[in-house]
N, C-alpha and C positions, 0 to 999 in steps of 0.2 A: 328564525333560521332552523330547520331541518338537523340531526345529527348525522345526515350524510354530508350536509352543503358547510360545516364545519370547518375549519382547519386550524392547522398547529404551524406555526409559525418556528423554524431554529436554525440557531445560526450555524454557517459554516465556514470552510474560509480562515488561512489564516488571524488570529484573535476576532474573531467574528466579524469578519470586513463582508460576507455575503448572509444572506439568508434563502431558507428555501421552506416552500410552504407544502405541506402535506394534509390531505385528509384524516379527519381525526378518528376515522376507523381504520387507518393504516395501520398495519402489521411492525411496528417498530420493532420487535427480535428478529425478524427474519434482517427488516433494514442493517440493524447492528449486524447481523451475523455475515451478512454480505460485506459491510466495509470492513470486517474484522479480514476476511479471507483476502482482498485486496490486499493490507498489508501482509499478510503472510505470506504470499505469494511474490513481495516486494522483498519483503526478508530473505525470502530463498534467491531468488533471481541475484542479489546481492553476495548472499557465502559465496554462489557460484560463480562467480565474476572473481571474488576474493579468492578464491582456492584453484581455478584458471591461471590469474595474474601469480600467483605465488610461483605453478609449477611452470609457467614460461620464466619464471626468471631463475628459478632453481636449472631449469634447462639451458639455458644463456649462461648461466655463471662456468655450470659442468664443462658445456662443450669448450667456453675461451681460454677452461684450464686447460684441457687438453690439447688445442690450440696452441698455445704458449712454451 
């Protein structure tokens, strides 16, 4: 076998329930650096959800006082 026709076998998937096969001249830092941005991207999408929900219910507390 070729060291193009090659591959690297790793697992993925929660506790390594899947795998996925790559060729083993694949670029694995770019690979990491893409799943790394994924979650960052998951991170932020998250604060922002988190800090939304906060000022709608800081806004709902405000107005029911004055409400009240």
């Amino acid at each position: 076998m070729s060291d193009k026709e090659k591959k690297i076998t790793i697992e993925t998937g929660d506790s390594g329930k899947g795998t996925t096969e790559l060729p083993a001249s694949a670029n694995t830092e770019e690979l990491e650096e893409r799943a790394l941005s994924v979650f960052s991207s998951d991170r932020n999408e998250d604060i922002t959800a988190l800090v939304l929900c906060l000022l709608t219910a800081f806004l709902v507390l405000l107005f029911t006082k004055w409400l009240v």
